[in-house]
N, C-alpha and C positions, 0 to 999 in steps of 0.2 A: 378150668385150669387156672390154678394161681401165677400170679404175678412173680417176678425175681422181686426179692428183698428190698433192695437198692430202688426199686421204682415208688415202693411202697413206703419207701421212708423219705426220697423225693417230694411225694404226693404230700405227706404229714408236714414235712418242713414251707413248704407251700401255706399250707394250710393257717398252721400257727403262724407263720409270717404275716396273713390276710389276717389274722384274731388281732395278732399284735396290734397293726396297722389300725383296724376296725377303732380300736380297745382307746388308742391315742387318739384317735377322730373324736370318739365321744367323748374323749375326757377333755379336749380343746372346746367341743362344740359347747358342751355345759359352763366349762371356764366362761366364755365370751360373749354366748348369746345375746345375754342383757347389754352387753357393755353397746357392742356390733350394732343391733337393732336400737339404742338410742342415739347411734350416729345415724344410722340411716333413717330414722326420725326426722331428727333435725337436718338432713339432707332430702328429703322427702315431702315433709310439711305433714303429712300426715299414717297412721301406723300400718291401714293395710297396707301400704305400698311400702313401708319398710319391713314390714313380715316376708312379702313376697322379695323386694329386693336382699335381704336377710339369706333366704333361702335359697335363694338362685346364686350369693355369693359359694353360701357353703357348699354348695352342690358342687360348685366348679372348682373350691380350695378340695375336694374329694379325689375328685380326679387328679389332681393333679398334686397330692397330698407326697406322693414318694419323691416328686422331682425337686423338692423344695429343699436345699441340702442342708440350708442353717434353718434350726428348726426356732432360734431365738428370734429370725427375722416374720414369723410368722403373723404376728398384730400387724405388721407393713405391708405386705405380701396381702393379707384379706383384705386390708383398709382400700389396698388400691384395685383390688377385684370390686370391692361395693362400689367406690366414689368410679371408674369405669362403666359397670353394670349402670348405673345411674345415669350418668353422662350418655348413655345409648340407647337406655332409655326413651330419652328425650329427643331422640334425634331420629325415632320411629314417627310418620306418618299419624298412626290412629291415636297415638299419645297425646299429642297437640290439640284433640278436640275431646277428649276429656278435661273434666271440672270436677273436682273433688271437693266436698262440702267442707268445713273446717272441722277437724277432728280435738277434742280437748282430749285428749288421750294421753300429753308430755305427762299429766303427774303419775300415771299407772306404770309407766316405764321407772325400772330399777335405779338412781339415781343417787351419789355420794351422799352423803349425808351434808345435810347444808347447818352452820355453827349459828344461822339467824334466822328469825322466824322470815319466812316471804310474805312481803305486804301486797303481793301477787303486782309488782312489776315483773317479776321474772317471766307473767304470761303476757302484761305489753311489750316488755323487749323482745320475747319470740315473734309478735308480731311486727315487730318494726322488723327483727331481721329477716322475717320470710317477703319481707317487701323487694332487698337485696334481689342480683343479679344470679345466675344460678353457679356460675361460677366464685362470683365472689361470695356467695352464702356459705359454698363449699371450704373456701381458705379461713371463715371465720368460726366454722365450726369446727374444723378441725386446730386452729390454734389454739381458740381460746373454749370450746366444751371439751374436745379431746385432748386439749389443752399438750398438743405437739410442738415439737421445735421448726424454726423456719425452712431447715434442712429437712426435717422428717415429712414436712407437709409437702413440699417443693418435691420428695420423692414417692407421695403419695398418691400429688398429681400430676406427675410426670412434666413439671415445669422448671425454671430456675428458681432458684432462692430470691433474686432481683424482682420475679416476677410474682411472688409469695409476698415480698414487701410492698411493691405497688399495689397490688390489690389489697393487702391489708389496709392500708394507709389510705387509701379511697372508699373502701366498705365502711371502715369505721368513720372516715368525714362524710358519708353518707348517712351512718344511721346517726351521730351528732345532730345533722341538720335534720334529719324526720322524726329521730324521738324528743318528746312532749320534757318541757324544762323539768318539770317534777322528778324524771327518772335521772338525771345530772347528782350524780351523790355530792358535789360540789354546793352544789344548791340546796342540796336536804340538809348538807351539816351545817352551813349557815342557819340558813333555819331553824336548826334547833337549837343552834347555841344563841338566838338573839331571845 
């Protein structure tokens, strides 16, 4: 026995609703992935765990892909699902005695296009900053790689903006004092202009 009309057209509108929805997932998911996965890089320190952190965001921006009603707020919305996912992470038990080998993997990830060649400080400054605290590494990459405003970051990690500036301002007098005089462009351009 067939169905009444009305249920069958229910059923289809349904349907194409989940296509719809499906169709915007993937086209968000390709927009981002690169961008996403070199934050959680540099929140990570090394790639498998931001593939996995990566993935475990989008899975839960999936779920929870209809309830999100400004669909512009969505780069904020993931950013603070990762830097979260991350955050809890670390806060697991078997986490803590893992040791991850060092991954040189930064230059494989997708990356703006840089106007100067790299005399590969940009791999000792990542190591100074993965020296940083796990929070303050988090405020430093999202200012200055994701290059967010002090309100944007303050709402990514669910803190004040006061509290975005204090850790900036001690991250960065932190890697001051641990990175090597050489990397100081202050010092490099003296140098080459004497």
């Amino acid at each position: 026995m067939d169905r009444p009309a009305e249920h069958r057209t229910g059923t289809v509108a349904v349907a194409d609703r989940r296509d719809t929805r499906d169709a915007d997932f993937a086209a968000y998911l390709a927009a981002r992935q690169a961008s996403l996965l070199r934050t959680a890089y540099l929140l990570t320190g090394n790639r498998h765990d931001a593939e996995d952190l990566v993935q475990t965001s989008f899975a839960k921006l999936y779920l929870s892909w209809d309830k999100v009603r400004d669909q512009g707020s969505m780069d904020g919305y993931v950013r603070r699902i990762l830097v979260n996912e991350h955050n809890s992470l670390w806060r697991r038990a078997w986490k803590k005695r893992e040791h991850v080998a060092p991954d040189e993997t930064l230059h494989a990830l997708d990356r703006p296009h840089q106007d100067h060649p790299d005399d590969g400080t940009s791999a000792a400054l990542w190591e100074v900053v993965q020296t940083l605290p796990r929070k303050a590494r988090a405020v430093v990459v999202l200012r200055y790689y994701e290059e967010l405003s002090e309100a944007e970051t303050a709402a990514v990690l669910g803190i004040s903006v006061g509290t975005v500036k204090s850790q900036t301002s001690r991250a960065l007098a932190a890697l001051r004092a641990r990175a090597p005089q050489t990397m100081n462009p202050r010092v490099r351009e003296e140098g080459e202009q004497t």
